[in-house]
N, C-alpha and C positions, 0 to 999 in steps of 0.2 A: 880308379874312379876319379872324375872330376867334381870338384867339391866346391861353389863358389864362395867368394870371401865374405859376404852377411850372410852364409848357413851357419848357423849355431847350435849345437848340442845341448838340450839342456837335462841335466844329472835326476836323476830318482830324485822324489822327495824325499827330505829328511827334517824331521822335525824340529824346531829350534828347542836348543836347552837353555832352564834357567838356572840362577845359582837359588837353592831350596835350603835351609839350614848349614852352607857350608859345602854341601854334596849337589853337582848337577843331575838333573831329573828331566827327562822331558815335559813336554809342557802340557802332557795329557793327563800328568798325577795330580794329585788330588782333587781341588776342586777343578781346574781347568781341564775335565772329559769335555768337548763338544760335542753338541748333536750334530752337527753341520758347519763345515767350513768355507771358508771361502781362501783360494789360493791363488797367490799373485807371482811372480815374476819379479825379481831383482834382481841387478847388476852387484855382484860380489866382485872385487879386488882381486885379482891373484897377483900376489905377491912373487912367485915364482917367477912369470913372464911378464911381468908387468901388464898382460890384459884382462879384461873384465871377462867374466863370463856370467850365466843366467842359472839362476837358483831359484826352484819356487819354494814360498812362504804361506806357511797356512796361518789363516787371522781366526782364533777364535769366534764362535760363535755368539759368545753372550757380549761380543764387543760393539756395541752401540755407538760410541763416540766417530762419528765422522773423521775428526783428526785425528786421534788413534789408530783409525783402519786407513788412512792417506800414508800415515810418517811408519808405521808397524814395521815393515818389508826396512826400511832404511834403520831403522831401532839395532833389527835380529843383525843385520850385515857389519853396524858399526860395532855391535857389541861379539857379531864374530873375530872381527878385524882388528880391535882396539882392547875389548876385557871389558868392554862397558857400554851402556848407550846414549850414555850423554853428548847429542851431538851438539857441536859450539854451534852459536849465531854464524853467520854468515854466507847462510844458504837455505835453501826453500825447507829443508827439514830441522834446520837449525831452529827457523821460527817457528814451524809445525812443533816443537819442544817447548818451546819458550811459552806457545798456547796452550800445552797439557799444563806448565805449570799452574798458568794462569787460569783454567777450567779446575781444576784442582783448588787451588784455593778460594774460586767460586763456589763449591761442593758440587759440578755437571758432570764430573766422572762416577761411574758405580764403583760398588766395592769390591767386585771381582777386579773394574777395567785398573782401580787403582793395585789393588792386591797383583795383579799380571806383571804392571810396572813394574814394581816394587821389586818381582822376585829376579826382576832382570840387573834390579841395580840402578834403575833411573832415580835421578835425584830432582826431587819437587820442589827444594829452594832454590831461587834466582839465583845466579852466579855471583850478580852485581851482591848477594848476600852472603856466599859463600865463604867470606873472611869470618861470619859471626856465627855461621854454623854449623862450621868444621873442627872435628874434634883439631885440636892444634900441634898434638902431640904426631898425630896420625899426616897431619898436612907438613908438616915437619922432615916424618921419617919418606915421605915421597919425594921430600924436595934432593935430600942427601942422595938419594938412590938416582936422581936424574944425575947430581953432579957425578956421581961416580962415575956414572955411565957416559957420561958428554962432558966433565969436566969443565962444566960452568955452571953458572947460577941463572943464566940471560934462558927465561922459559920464553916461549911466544905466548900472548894473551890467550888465542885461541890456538892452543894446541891442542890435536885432534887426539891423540891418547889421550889425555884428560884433562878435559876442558877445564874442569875441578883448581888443578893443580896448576893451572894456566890463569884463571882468574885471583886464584888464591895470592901468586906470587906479585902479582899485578897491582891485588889491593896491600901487599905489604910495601910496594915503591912507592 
């Protein structure tokens, strides 16, 4: 069979998980049952071959926030890909992040849309604040674990496993 090179395969849905108490749960337990979804298409990383491929992503229904349902699909991917979804500035959904904070400390998000974040691990303080409200001990035992692992201390500002841990080192130079 001849197969051209834009045909793309795209996988069953599968629902993203969040971390819940500790324990991953899909994202239809507890209060997030939707009545109605809507489902997008994103570009996942495969790390294997290094190409992208397409994954759809279902956005809850009681998700109201425009920029939550723009940056959602890039959230679930980077918190596949990375352990989390903090994704750093420097890109169209870096700032789509940087606006949830900032709607967020406006009080424009509900409290399902913020309790959704939440359970994914998105962090609502600015980065530029990150040095004063991160536990120290915890920012600490991250940094040791990167030396081990790369055997230096030289983090990049925006490093895309955790932006966190990126800003943190940043504000202690």
């Amino acid at each position: 069979t001849n197969t051209h090179p834009t045909d793309v395969s795209v996988p069953p849905h599968r629902a993203p998980t969040f971390l819940d108490g500790g324990h991953e749960s899909p994202v239809g337990s507890r209060r997030f049952q939707p009545t109605s979804t809507k489902t997008f298409l994103s570009k996942i990383h495969n790390e294997g071959d290094g190409d992208e491929k397409l994954e759809s992503i279902e956005i809850p229904s009681f998700i109201k926030s425009p920029v939550i349902s723009q940056v959602y699909p890039a959230l679930v991917s980077h918190k596949e890909k990375y352990g989390n979804p903090n994704i750093p500035l420097g890109s169209t959904d870096g700032k789509r992040c940087k606006t949830l904070r900032r709607l967020h400390f406006q009080n424009k998000l509900s409290d399902d849309e913020v309790a959704l974040l939440t359970d994914m691990g998105f962090r609502f303080h600015s980065f530029e604040d990150v040095y004063y409200e991160c536990d120290f001990d915890e920012m600490l035992g991250k940094l040791m674990d990167y030396r081990a692992e790369f055997d230096t201390f030289q983090i990049p500002k925006k490093y895309e496993p955790d932006p966190e841990l990126g800003a943190w080192v940043t504000m202690l130079r």
